[in-house]
N, C-alpha and C positions, 0 to 999 in steps of 0.2 A: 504493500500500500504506500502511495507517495505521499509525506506529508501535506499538511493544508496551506501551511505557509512554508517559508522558506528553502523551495525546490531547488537542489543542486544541479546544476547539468554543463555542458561545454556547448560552445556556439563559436561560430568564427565571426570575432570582434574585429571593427574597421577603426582604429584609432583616431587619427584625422583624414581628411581628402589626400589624394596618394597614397594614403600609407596601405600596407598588403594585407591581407582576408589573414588572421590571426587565430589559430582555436584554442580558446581558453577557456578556464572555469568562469563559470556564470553561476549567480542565484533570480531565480524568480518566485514573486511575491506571491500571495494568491490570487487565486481563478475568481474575477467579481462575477455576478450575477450572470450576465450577457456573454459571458467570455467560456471556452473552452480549454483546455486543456491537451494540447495533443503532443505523441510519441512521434517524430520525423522519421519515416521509412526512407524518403527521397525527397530531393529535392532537385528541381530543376536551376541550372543557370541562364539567367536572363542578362542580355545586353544593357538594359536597366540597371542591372546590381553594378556591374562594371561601369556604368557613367555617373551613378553616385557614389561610387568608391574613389572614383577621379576627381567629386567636387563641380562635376561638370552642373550634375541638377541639386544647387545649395537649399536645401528645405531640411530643416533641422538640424539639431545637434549631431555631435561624434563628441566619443567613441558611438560607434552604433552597431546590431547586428542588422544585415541584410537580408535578402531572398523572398521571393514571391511565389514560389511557383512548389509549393508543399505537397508531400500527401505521406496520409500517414495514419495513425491509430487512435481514436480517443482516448485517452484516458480519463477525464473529469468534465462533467457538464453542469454549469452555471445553472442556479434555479428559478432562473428567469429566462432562461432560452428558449427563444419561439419553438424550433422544431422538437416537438415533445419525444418523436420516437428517436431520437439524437443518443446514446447509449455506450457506455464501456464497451471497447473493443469493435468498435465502425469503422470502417474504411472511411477515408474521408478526401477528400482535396481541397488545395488551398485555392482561393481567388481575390481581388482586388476587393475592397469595401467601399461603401456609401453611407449616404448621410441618410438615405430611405423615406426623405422627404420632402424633396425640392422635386418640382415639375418634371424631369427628366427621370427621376429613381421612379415614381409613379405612372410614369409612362410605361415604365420597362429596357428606359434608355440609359441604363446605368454605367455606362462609359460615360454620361454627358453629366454626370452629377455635379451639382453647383460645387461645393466644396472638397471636391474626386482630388485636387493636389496638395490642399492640407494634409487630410486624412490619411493619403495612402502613403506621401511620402514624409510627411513628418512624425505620423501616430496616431490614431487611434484617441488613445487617452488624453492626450495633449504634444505640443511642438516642443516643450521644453522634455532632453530627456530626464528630466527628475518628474514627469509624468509616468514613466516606461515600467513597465513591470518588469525591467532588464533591471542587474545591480553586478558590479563583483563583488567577489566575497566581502573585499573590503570597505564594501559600501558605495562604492562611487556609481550612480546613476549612468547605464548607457543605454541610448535612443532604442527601442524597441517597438512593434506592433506596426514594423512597416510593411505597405499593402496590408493591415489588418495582422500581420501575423510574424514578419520575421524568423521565415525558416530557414535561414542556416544554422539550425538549432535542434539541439538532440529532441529539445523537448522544451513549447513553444505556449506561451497563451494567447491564443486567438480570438480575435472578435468573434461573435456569432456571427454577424453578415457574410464573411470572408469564409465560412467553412458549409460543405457540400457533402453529403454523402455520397456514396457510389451506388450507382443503381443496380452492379452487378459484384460478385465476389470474385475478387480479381486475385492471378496470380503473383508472384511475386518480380517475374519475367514481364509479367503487364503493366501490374500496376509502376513498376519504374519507367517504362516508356511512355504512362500514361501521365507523369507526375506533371508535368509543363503545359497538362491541359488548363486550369488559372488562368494562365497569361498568356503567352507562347501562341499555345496552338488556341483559344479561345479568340485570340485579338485578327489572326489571318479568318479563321473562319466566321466568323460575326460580323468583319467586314463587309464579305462577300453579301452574307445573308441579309443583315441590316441596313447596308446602307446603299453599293454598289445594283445589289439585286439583278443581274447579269441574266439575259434570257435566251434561250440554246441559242440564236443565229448570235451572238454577241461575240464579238475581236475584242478577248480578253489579255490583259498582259499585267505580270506581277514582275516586279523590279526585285532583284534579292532574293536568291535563293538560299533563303537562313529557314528556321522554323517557322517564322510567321510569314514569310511566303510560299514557302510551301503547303503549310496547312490552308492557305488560300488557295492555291490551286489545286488539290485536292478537294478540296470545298467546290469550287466549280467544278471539277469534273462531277461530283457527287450528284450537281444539279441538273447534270447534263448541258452543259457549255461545250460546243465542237471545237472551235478556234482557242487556246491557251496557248498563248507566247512565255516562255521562264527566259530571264533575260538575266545575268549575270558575269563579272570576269572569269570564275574560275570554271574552266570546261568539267571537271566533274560534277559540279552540280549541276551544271546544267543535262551531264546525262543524266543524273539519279533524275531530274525534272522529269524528264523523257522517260523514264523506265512507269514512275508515277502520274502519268498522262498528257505531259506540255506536248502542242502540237507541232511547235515551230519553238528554237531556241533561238536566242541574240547572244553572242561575247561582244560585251558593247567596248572592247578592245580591238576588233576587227573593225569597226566604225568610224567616221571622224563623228557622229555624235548620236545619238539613240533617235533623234526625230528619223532621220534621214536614213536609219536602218531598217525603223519600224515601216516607212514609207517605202520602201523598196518590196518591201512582202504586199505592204495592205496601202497602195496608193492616195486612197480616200480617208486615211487617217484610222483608229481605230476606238471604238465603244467605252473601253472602260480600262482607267490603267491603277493601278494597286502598289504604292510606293514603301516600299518597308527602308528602305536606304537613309534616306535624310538628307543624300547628297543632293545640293544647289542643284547643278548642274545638270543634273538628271531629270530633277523635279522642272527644269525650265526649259527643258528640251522635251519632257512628257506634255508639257501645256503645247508645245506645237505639232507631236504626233497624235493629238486628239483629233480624229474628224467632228461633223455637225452633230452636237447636242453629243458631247463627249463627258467624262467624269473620270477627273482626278481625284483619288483619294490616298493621302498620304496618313504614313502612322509611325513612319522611323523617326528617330530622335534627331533636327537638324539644329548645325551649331546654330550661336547666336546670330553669328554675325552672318554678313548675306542676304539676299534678296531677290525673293521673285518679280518678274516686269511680264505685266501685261496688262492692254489699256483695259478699263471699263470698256470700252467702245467695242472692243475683238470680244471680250467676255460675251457683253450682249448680241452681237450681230451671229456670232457664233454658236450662242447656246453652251457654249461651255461650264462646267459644276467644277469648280476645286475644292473639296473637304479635308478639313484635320477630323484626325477620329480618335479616339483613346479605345482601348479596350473592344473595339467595334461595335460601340453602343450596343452593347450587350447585357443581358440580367443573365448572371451565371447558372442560378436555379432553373432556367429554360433550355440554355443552350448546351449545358456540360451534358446534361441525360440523353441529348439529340448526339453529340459526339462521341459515347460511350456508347451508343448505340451503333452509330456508321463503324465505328470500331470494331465492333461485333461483326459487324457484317461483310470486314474488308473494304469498307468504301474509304475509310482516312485511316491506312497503313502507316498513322506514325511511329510505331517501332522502328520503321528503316531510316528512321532520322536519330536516334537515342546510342549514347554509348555511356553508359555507368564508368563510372569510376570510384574508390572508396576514399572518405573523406584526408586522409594522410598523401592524396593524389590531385588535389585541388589548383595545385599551382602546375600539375603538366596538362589537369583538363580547361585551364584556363589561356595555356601556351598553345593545347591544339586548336581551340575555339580560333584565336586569334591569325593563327597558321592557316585559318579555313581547310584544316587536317578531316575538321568534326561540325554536323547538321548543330546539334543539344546536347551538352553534355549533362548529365545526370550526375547527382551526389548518393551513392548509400552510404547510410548512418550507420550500418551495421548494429555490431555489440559495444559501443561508443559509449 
């Protein structure tokens, strides 16, 4: 039995901006009301954890622990948690959190939550981390409860919003491949679903072939989309694209620039393009391979600096959409049972993106991520 308060465990601590994913002793407080208590099986790495590790996105304190993309075992459930059949020893996954009351959470557009960048990337409980249910032994407060939950952690207290049961009992081979559905594979596919909504004759093209564009193109194939362009520099993903359904690939290194590639295949411009990169360049050369009544939608993280150009006047005359989307304005409670489903059925084959590695392995699964060696790497917690 774990005690009620002051729970020992290890998490890998980010001391300040730059400084490297650390695993060390931690204490957490207890489980309040609304909160959970969960055992980390896996945990997915997200491009996110790496740009607030760098300081790039400043919301909150450090030290802090990171990670968003959880799944794992309950152990304690708060006695105010809506899902009542919520229970010792659930399968569970992690997802982003909301405020579950501003216009967009009611809607079911829970990527669009008023207060979605507080919450998820400062805490939960509050922005300062002497809100956090994180502590070292020694007492000093570090930032915790981010995306709701902070799973680079053996053992994690989560918001209730943030946590999902599994509709199916998965194995241990699954359930790790499946761990990055939260974030990752949620935000490609939600995309597609929610916003884009892509219909079979559509000239579809995803920029980035990382997890979250592939889970999008697999999501249109799902929906029965013919034309799928995977457009990337490094030629094996773009086979792995191809083996997973893209119908036509781009090395936008073979290019002098991606309008003029995409123009070369699909003259009249193309339907719908799905931006996971961030990169300027891309993004302002997608706005000229749009054809008539086109849709940009980007979701990669782009620096600050920089700037897209294009008049009002070509917007209008052209019928052009460009959207930011977080999360693909998605309600996870809808969408994770619909992908755990396609998963069953072989339609969104993300295992062949996952490669586990055990937590004492973090800084080579971080080297290959960057290598573009590796699709998602995965964390097992193991006997930690």
């Amino acid at each position: 039995m774990i005690p009620e308060k002051q729970i020992p465990t290890k998490a890998f601590v980010v001391e300040a901006p730059h400084a490297p994913f650390v695993l060390q002793d931690v204490v957490l407080d207890e489980v309040r009301d609304n909160e959970v208590l969960v055992e980390m099986k896996f945990t997915g790495l997200c491009h996110t954890d790496i740009v607030v590790q760098q300081g790039a996105l400043p919301v909150g304190d450090y030290p802090a622990v990171l990670g968003h993309e959880g799944a794992g075992i309950v152990r304690r459930v708060g006695k105010a948690v809506k899902d009542k059949t919520l229970k010792d020893g659930d399968q569970v996954f992690l997802s982003f959190t909301t405020c579950d009351s501003c216009n967009p959470c009611k809607d079911g557009r829970k990527g669009f939550c008023r207060d979605f960048t507080n919450i998820n990337l400062a805490g939960v409980r509050g922005i300062s981390a002497a809100d956090s249910p994180i502590s070292t032994p020694a007492g000093q407060p570090v930032r915790g409860q981010f995306f709701g939950q902070s799973s680079m952690s053996k053992l994690a207290i989560v918001n209730e919003a943030s946590v999902f049961k599994s509709t199916y009992k998965l194995s241990d081979l699954d359930f790790a491949a499946l761990s990055p559905l939260g974030c990752g594979y949620l935000t490609g596919a939600g995309t597609v679903l929610n916003i884009l909504k892509p219909k079979p004759k559509s000239r579809f093209v995803v920029l980035g072939m990382g997890a979250v564009g592939l889970a999008a193109m697999m999501t249109a194939r799902a929906l029965g989309v013919e034309t799928i362009v995977a457009v990337d520099i490094v030629d094996s993903k773009l086979e792995l694209a191809t083996s997973l359904g893209a119908t036509h690939t781009l090395n936008t290194k073979h290019v002098t620039d991606l309008a003029e590639g995409l123009k070369e295949i699909f003259p009249e411009g193309v339907d719908n393009i799905l931006d996971t990169t961030g990169v300027i360049p891309l993004l302002q050369s997608s706005i000229a391979a749009l054809g008539h009544d086109g849709t940009l939608v980007f979701v990669g993280v782009a620096p600050a600096t920089g700037t897209l150009t294009i008049s009002p006047l070509e917007i209008m005359l052209s019928c052009k959409r460009i959207i930011g989307a977080i999360e693909g304005s998605s309600d996870p409670a809808k969408l994770l049972p619909l992908l755990l489903e396609w998963y069953n059925q072989g339609k969104f084959p993300v295992d062949k993106l996952a490669k586990v590695y055990n937590t004492d392995s973090l800084d080579q699964a971080l080297e290959d991520l960057q290598a573009g060696k590796i699709i998602k790497p995965i964390l097992r917690w193991g006997d930690i």
